[in-house]
C-alpha positions in Angstrom: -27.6 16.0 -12.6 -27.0 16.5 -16.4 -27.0 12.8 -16.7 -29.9 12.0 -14.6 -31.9 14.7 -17.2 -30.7 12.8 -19.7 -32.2 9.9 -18.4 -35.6 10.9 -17.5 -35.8 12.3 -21.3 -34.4 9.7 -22.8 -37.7 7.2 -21.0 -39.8 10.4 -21.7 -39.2 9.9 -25.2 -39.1 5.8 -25.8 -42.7 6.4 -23.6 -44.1 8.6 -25.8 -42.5 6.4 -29.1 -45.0 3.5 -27.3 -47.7 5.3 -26.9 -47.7 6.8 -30.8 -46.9 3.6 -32.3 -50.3 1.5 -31.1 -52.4 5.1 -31.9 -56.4 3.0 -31.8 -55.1 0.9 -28.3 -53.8 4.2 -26.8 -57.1 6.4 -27.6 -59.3 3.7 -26.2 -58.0 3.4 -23.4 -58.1 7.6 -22.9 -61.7 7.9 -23.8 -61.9 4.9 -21.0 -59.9 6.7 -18.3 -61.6 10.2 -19.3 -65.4 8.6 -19.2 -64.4 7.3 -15.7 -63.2 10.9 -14.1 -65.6 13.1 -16.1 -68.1 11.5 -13.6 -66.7 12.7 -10.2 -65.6 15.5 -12.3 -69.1 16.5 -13.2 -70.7 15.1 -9.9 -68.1 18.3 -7.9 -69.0 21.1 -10.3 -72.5 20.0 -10.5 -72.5 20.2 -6.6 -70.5 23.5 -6.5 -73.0 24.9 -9.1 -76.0 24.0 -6.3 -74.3 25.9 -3.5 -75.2 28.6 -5.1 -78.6 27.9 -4.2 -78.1 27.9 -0.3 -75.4 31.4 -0.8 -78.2 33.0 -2.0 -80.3 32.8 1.1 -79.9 34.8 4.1 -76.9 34.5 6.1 -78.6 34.7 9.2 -81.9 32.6 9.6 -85.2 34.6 9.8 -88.6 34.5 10.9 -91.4 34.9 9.0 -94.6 35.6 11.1 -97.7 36.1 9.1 -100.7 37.6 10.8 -104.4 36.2 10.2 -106.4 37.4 6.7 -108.9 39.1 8.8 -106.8 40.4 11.4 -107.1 44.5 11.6 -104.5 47.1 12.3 -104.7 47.3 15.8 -103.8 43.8 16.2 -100.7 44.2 14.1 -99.9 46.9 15.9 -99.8 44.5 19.0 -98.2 42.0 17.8 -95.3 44.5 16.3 -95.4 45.8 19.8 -94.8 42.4 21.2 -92.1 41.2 18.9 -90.0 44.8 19.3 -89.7 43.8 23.3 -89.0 40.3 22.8 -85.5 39.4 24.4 -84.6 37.2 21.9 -85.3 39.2 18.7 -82.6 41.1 16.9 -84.7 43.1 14.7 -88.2 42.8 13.3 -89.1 44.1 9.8 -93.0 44.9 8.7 -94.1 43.4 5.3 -97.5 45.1 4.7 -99.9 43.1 2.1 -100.6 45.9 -0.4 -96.7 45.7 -0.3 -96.1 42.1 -1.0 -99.2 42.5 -3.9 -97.5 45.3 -5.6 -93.8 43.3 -5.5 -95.8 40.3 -7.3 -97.4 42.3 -9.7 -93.9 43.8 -10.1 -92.7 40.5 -11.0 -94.9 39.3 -13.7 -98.2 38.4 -11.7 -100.4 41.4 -12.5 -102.8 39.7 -14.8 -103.4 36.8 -12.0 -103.7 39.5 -9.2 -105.7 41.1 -11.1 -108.1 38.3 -11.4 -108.4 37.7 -7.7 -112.1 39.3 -6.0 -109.7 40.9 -3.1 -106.1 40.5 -1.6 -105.1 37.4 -0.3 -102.0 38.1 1.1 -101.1 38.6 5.3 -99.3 41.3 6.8 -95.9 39.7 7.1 -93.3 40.6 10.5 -89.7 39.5 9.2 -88.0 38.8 12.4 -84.3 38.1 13.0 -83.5 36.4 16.2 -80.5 36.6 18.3 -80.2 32.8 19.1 -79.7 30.9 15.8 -79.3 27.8 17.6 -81.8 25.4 16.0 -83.3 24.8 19.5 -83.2 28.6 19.7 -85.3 29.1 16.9 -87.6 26.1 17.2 -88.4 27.5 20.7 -88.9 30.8 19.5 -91.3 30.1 16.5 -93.4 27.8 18.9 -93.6 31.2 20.4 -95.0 33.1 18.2 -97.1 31.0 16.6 -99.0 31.6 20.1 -99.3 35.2 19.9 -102.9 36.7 19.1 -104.0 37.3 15.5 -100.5 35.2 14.2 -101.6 32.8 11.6 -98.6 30.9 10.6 -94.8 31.4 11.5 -92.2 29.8 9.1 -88.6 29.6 9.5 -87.2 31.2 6.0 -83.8 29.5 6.3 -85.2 25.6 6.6 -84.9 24.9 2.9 -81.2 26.5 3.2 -80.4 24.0 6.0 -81.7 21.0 4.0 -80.1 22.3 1.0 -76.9 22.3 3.0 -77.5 18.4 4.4 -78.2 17.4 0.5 -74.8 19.0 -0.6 -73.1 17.6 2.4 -74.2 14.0 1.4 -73.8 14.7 -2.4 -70.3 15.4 -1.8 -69.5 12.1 0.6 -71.2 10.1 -3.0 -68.7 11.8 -5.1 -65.5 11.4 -3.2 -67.0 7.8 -2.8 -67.3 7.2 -6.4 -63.9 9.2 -7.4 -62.3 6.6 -5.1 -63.8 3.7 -6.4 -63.2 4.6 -10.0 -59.4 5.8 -8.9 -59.2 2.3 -7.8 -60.8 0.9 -11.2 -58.0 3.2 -13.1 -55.0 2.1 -11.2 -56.2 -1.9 -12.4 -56.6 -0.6 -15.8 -53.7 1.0 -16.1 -52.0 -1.9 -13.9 -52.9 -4.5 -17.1 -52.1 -2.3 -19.6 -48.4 -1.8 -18.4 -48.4 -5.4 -17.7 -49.1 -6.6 -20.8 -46.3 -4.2 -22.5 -44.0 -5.9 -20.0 -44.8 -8.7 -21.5 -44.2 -7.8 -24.7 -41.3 -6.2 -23.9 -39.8 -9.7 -22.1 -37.0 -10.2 -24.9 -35.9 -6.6 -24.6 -35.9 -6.3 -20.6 -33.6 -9.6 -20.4 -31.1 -8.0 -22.7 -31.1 -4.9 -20.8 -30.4 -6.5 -17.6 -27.5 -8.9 -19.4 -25.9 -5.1 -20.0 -26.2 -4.3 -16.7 -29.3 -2.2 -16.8 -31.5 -1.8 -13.0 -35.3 -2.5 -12.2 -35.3 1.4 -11.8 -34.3 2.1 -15.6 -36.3 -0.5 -16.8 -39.3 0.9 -15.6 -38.5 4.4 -15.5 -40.3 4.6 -19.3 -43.2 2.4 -18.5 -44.0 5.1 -15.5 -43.8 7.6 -18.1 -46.5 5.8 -20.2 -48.8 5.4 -17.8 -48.4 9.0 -16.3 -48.9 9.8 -20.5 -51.7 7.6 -20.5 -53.4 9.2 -17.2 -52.8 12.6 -18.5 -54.3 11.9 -22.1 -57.6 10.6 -20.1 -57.8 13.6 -18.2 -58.0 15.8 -21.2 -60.6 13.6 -22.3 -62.1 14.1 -18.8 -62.1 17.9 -19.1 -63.9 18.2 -22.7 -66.6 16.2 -21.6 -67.5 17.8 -18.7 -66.6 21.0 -21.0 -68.5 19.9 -23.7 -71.9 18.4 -21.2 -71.9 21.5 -19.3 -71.6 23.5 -22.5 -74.8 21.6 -24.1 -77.2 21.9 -21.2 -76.2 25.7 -20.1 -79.1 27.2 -22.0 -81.4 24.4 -20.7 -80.7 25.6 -17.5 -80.8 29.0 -17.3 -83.9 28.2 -18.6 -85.4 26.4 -16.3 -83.5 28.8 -13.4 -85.5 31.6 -14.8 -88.8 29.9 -14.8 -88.6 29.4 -11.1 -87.0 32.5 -10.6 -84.1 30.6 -8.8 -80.6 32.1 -8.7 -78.7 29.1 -10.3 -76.5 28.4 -13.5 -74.2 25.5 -14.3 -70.1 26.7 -13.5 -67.7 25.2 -16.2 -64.9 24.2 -15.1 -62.0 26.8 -13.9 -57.8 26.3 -15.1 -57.3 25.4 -11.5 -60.0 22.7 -11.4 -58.7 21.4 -15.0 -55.2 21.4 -13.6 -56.5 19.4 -10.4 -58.0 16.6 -12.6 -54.8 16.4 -14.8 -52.7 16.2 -12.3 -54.9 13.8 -10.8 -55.1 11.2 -13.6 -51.4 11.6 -13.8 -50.5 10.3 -10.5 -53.1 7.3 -10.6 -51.4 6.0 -14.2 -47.7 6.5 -12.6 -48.9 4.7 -9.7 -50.7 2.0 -12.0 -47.6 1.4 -13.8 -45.3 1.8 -10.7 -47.2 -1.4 -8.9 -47.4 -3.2 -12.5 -43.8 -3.1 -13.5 -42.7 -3.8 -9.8 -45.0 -7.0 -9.5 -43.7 -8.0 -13.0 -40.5 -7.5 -13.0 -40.1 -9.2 -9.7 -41.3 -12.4 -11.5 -38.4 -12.7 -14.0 
């Protein structure tokens, strides 16, 4: 055990005496690997920071049935009657209009309520149904839309759904591109370690003349391309650190201008860890295939 310790340090070290001694060659080709996974990187937090969005909404989908401009107590009255005996309603909440005017003018709006010659907002029912099937509530806002005095009926959770479609497709784009670049990365990393083979040639004959196996041959050009992978996910990380970093403010600007519940997430230790560990594995790998392919040829 002590010996096979030894071993692994010993290609640790002769990996990292490579890697140090060509210092422009070996940044290069981190700031390559970290450009490549800061996209897919950025792509998943960017996609988790949406989500947000659609966790905001309500969990269960509601009903919004708004009753005509002109229409008069008594026909609200009706209709609330009607919608508290309907089967497939939960609950039903009443939005009056002097209610929905004073939350505006709560929020900001007073000066353009203010302005208007009389209130032009409906009495709103917020109704939760029992069925959230999306036949369910389809069939039920065809429903209402029928009953007397009802102007419009929208289905508050549609945007939410769509959201949830976009995220859904967003994330298929990402994995696609992470494994399309994984597959550019392994290549890269699959010449680089070829081409220190190559230079190498001289050396690796002498080692096998003394006995030496394909295993410890290669054992420190694994290490320099796990090295390799590694360095070019820390450059991965501090762009997406540094990007998300630079357009926080922007956002949060913009968030608050359309009153949306949004901000950009940085990145979490377990999601940094995920991407190191990540870039890794694909430069092992890299240099695994490489060293097999070209050691198999002398």
């Amino acid at each position: 055990m002590n010996r096979w310790l030894i071993q692994q340090r010993a290609a640790f070290a002769l990996a990292l005496q490579r890697l140090t001694s060509t210092p422009v060659t070996s940044l290069l080709a981190a700031l390559s690997i970290g450009v490549a996974l800061s996209l897919p990187a950025a792509g998943q937090l960017l996609l988790a920071s949406l989500q947000q969005l659609g966790q905001g909404s309500a969990a269960t989908p509601q009903l919004s049935v708004f009753m005509a401009l002109d229409a008069d107590d008594k026909a609200g009255d009706k209709v609330a009657a009607q919608l508290k005996s309907h089967p497939g309603i939960a609950e039903v909440q009443f939005v009056s209009r002097t209610a929905t005017q004073k939350r505006l003018r709560e929020a900001g709006l007073a000066q353009v309520i203010d302005s208007l010659p009389k209130n032009p907002f409906p009495d709103t029912f917020i109704v939760n149904p029992r069925d959230t099937s999306p036949e369910a509530l389809e069939s039920l806002r065809s429903e209402l839309a029928g009953l007397p005095r009802v102007e419009h009926v929208q289905l508050d959770s549609a945007w939410a759904k769509r959201l949830a479609v976009l995220l859904n497709l967003g994330r298929t784009l990402v994995w696609l591109l992470a494994a399309l670049l994984a597959i550019g990365l392994v290549a890269l990393i699959f010449n680089t370690i070829g081409l220190q083979v190559l230079t190498k040639r001289e050396e690796i004959e002498v080692s096998r003349l003394l006995g030496a196996t394909d295993t410890y041959i290669g054992r420190p050009f694994y290490y320099f391309g796990a090295l390799q992978g590694f360095l070019g996910g820390l450059v991965a990380c501090a762009i997406v650190y540094a990007g998300f970093a630079l357009l926080q403010e922007r956002v949060a600007e913009l968030a608050e201008l359309y009153r949306m519940g949004f901000s950009l997430r940085q990145m979490r230790a377990g999601e940094m860890l995920a991407v190191l560990g990540l870039a890794s594995a694909l430069g092992w790998l890299g240099a695994a295939l490489s060293v097999r392919q070209h050691l198999r040829g002398h």
